[in-house]
N, C-alpha and C positions, 0 to 999 in steps of 0.2 A: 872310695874317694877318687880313685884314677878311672874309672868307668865312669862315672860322673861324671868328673873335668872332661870326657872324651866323645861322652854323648852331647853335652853339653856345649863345646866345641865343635861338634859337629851341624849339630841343629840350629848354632848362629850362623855359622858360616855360608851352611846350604839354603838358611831362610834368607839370611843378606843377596846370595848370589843371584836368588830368583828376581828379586824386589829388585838389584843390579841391572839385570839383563831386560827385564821388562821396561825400568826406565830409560836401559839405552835403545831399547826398538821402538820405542816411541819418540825419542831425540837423533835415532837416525831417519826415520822417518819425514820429522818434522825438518830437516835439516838438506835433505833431498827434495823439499818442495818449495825451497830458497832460491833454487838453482834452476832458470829457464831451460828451458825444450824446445829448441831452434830456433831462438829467438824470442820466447814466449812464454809466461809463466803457467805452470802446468795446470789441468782443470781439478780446484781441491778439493769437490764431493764426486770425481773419479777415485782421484788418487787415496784418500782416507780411504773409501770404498770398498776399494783394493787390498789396502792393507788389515782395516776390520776384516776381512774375509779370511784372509790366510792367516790372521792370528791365532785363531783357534787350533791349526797346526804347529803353529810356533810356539805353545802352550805344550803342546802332544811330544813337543820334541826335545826342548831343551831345559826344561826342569826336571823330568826324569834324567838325562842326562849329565846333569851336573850331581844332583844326588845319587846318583852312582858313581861318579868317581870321588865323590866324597866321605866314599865310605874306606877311602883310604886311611882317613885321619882316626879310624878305629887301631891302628896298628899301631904300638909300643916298641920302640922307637921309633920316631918320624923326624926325617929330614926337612924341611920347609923346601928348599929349592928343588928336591926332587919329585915335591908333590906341587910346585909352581910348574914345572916342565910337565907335568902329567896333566894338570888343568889346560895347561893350553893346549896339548894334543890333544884331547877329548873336545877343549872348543871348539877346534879347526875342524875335527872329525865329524860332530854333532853340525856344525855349516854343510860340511861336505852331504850329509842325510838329509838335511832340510832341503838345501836346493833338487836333489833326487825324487823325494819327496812331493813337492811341486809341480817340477817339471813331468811324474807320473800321471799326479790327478791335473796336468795341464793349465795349470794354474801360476806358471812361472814367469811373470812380467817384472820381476825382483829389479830394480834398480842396481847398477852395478858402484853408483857412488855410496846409496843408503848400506846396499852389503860390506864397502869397505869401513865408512864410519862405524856402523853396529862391530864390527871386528877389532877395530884398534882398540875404540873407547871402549869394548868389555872385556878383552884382556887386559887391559890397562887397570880398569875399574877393580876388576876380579882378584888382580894381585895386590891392587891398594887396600886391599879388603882385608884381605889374608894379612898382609905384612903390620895393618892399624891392629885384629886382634891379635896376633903374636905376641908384640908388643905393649898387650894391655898391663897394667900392672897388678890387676886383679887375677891373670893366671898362676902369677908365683901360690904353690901352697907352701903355709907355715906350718913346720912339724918339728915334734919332739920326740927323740928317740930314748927309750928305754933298752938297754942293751951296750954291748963294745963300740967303741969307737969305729973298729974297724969293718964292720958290717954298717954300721952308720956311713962312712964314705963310700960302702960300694952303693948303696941306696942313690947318695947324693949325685957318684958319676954315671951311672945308668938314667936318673932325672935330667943331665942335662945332655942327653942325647935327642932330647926330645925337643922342639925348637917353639912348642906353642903353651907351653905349662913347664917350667920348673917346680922345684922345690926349694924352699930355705931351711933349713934345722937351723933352729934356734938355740936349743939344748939336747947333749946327752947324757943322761943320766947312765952311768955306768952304775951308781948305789943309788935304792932310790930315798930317797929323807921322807921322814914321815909325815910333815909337813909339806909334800910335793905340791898336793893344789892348791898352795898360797899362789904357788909361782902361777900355776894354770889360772886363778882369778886375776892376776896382774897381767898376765898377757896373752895377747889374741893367738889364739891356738886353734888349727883346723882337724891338725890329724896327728896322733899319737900313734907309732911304730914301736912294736915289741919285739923284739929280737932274740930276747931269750927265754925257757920256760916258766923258768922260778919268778919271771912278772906275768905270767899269766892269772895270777890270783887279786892285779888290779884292774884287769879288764872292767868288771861291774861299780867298777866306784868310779872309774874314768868313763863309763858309758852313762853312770846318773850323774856326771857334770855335765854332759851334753856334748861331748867330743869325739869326734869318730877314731875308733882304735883300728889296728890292722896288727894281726900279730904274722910274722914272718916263720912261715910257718917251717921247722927243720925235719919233724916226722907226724906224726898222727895226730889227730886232734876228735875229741869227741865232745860230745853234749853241744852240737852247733843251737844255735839261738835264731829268735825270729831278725828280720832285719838283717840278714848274714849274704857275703858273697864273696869267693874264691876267686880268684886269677890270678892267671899262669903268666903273671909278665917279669919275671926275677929267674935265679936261679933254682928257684925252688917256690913251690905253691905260697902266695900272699891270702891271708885268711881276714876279713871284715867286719866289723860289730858294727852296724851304723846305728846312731841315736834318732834314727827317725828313719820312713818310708824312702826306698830308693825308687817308687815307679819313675823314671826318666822322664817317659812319655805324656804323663800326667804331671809331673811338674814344670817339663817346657810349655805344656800347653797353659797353666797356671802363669807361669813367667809371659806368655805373651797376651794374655788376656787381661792380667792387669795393668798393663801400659796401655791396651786398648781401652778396654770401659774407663780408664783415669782421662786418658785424651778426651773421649767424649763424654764423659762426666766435667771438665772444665770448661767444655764448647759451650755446652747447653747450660750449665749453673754459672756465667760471667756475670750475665746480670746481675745474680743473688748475691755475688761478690759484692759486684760495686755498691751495691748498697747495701750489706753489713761495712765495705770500707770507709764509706760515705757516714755511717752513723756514728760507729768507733770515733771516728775525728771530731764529729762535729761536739759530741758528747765529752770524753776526757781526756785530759794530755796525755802524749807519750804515741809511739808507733800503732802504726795499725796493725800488724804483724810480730808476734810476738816470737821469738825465736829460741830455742832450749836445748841442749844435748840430750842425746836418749843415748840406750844399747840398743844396737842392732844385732844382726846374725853373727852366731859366732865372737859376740864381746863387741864387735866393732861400733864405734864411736860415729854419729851424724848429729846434721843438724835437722830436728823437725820444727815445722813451721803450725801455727794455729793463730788465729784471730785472737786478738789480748780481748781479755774480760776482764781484768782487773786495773786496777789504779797506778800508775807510774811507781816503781821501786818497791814492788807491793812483797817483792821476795826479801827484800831486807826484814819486813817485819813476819817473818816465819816464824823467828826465833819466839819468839814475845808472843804466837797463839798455838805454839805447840801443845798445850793444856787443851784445848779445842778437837785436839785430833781426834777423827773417828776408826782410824782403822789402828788395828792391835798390832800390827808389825814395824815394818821402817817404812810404809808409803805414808805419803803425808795427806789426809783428806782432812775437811773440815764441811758441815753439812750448810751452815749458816754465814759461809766467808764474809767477814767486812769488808776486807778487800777488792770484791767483785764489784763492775758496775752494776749499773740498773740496765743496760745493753747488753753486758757480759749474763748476766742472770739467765734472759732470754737464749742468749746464743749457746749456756749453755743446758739449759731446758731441754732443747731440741737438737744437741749436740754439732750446734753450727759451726763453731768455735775450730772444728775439727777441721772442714771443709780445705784447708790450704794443705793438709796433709795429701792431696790429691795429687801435689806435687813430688811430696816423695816417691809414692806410688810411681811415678812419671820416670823419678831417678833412680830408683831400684832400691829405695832407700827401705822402702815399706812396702807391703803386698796388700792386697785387699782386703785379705783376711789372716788373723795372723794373733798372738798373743800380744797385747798393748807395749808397746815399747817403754822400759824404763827407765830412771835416770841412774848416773853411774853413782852413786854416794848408796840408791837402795841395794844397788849390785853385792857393792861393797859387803853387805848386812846381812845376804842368800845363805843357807845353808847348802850343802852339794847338791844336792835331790835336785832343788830348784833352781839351779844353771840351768840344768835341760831346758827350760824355760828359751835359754837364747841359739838352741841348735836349728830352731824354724825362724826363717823372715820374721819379725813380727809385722802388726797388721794394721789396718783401721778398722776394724770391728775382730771381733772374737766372743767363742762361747762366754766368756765373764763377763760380756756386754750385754746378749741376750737374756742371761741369769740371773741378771739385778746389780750389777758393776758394784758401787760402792755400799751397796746395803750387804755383801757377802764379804765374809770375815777374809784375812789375806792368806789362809790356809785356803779358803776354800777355791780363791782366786788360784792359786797357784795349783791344784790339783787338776783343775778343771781346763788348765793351760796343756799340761802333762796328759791328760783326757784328750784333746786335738791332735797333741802331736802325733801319740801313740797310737790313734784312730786316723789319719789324715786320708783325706780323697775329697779327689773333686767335689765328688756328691755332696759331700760333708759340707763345704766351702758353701755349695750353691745354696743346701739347709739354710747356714747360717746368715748366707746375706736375707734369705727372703723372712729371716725372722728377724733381720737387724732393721726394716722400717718400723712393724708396729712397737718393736722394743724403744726406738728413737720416740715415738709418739707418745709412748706413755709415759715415757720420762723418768721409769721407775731407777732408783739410784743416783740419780744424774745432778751429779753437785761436785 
């Protein structure tokens, strides 16, 4: 959990810093060709000329450098202002090598206004950067601790030495009730801390609700399991179960891919929007945008977005075709809904319906690929096994999409969710989209 939040923290920060510093050498650039030159505004396919040239060193110089010194934010405890005081030494330093640099390969016509602009505004930028994620409110984790009170507080004053992730304990269980995961289905929980050994025997009923455990470890520990990782950041060895794959590297690169392909997935399908929007309204009352809560990661509550296919207040009459349902558990399916339009049928035919889910995607609400996100009443209904279900992002597509979505019984849906997580990799992801067209085509299940 805290390798995580650290690599994870690390790879915003260093990705923002780049995206920073590029836009501000192009906005000091542009900013220096404002300003005449003896009287004269300067010649601007010299000047751009100029600066595309030596860019490619300014590329060579100061993204390797800032991702070195942001490999400070690896260290447990961290200060924020002694790592603000270290970014700007490393700025000023990494200036000081570029102009060197330059003036080697003779190359040095640097503007002495454009170099003080790129200087202010990216120490300026860099720390506004630092100081907005600090203060995100998605850094706090929620944990429950299993064990003494008083090893619970030293967890909690060691957390808040750190200035870009806390922690909140929620609860400690000093006994644990035998009914504990009531409490864990009622509340959003990220990471369970054990403290003593006599709870080491619920490590696997808290790793099949889908919750990352860390037992605190005080002497030996054997039979380690897959998914496992050790750090030295306490007074004594912290030990890990995670409910799913830790590759870092392959899940930032997941996290930045699908706010890309969603961005350009909205550019190029606007069209197709405006005219499912355009039919929606013209066809039957009620919004064009139909809006529903689902579960997200880790229990958390959103709102996801789809095109309405049914009939104004069509959820009122649920009760009244619950006899109709197709599937065997608590999701509610119906193969023949009355309540669909004759727009909605089509849209969801070809799983159009879905398309505004792009926006989740966009908000980090949903990933590309991922188990379908549920409502919180089926949550309610899960046996333990099947939380694991909310320890991955869910998606807009997923293997029980490929499989035959609603033709497949809700065991079977749910295993095969369990099947992704337990298997997750890129590779896997990319499989599943290039078999989520001809699946969408065929339309097999799709009601």
């Amino acid at each position: 959990m805290i390798q995580e939040r650290k690599h994870f923290l690390r790879f915003t920060i260093t990705f923002s810093d780049i995206i920073i510093l590029i836009v501000t050498y192009w906005i000091a650039v542009f900013t220096r060709a404002l300003f005449p030159t003896y009287g004269e505004i300067p010649e601007w396919e010299w000047y751009l000329n100029y600066y595309l040239r030596i860019f490619p060193i300014f590329l060579l110089t100061f993204p390797p450098a800032i991702a070195f010194n942001n490999l400070t934010l690896d260290r447990f405890p961290l200060d924020k202002h002694n790592f603000y005081l270290k970014t700007i030494f490393s700025f000023l330093l990494t200036i000081a090598v570029y102009i060197v640099v330059l003036y080697y390969f003779k190359l040095f016509n640097q503007s002495r206004i454009a170099l003080l602009v790129f200087c202010v505004l990216g120490i300026t930028l860099l720390i506004i950067n630092r100081e907005l994620i600090s203060k995100g409110k998605r850094n706090s984790i929620r944990a429950v601790v299993f064990g003494k009170e008083k090893e619970a507080k030293e967890i909690e004053e060691l957390f808040s030495l750190h200035d870009f992730f806390g922690i909140n304990i929620i609860k400690i269980f000093s006994k644990v009730p035998i009914d504990f995961s009531e409490f864990l289905h009622k509340e959003v929980i990220e990471w369970v801390i054990i403290t003593e050994e006599k709870y080491k025997k619920y490590i696997p009923k808290l790793e099949n609700l889908g919750v990352t455990v860390s037992y605190y470890l005080k002497g030996s520990f054997g039979n380690l399991r897959s998914f496992v990782s050790v750090e030295n950041l306490f007074r004594s060895p912290l030990i890990t179960f995670h409910p799913t794959p830790t590759s870092y590297a392959q899940l930032f690169i997941k996290y930045l891919l699908d706010r890309i392909v969603a961005f350009i997935a909205i550019m190029v399908l606007s069209p197709l929007f405006l005219v499912i929007a355009v039919s929606i309204k013209l066809t039957s009352k009620g919004p064009v945008i139909y809006k529903q809560k689902r579960v997200g990661l880790k229990g958390k509550i959103f709102t996801m977005f789809k095109f309405r296919t049914m009939f104004e207040n069509a959820d009122e009459m649920k009760g009244s075709l619950a006899y109709l349902n197709k599937m065997d558990k608590v999701v509610f399916k119906i193969k023949d809904d009355p309540r669909v339009t004759k727009v909605g049928r089509v849209l969801r035919r070809f799983s159009l319906d879905e398309l505004p889910q792009l926006f989740n995607v966009l908000r980090g609400d949903l990933s590309l690929v991922g188990p379908r996100p549920p409502i919180p009443e089926e949550v309610k209904e899960y046996e333990d096994w099947q939380r694991k279900r909310l320890a991955i992002k869910p998606g807009l597509t997923s293997l029980w999409l490929i499989k035959g979505r609603s033709d497949l019984s809700f065991e079977e849906w749910m295993r095969l969710d369990l099947e992704y997580i337990n298997n997750w990799s890129l590779s896997l992801d990319f499989l599943i989209l290039l078999k989520t067209i001809p699946a969408l085509i065929s339309g097999r299940g799709a009601y």
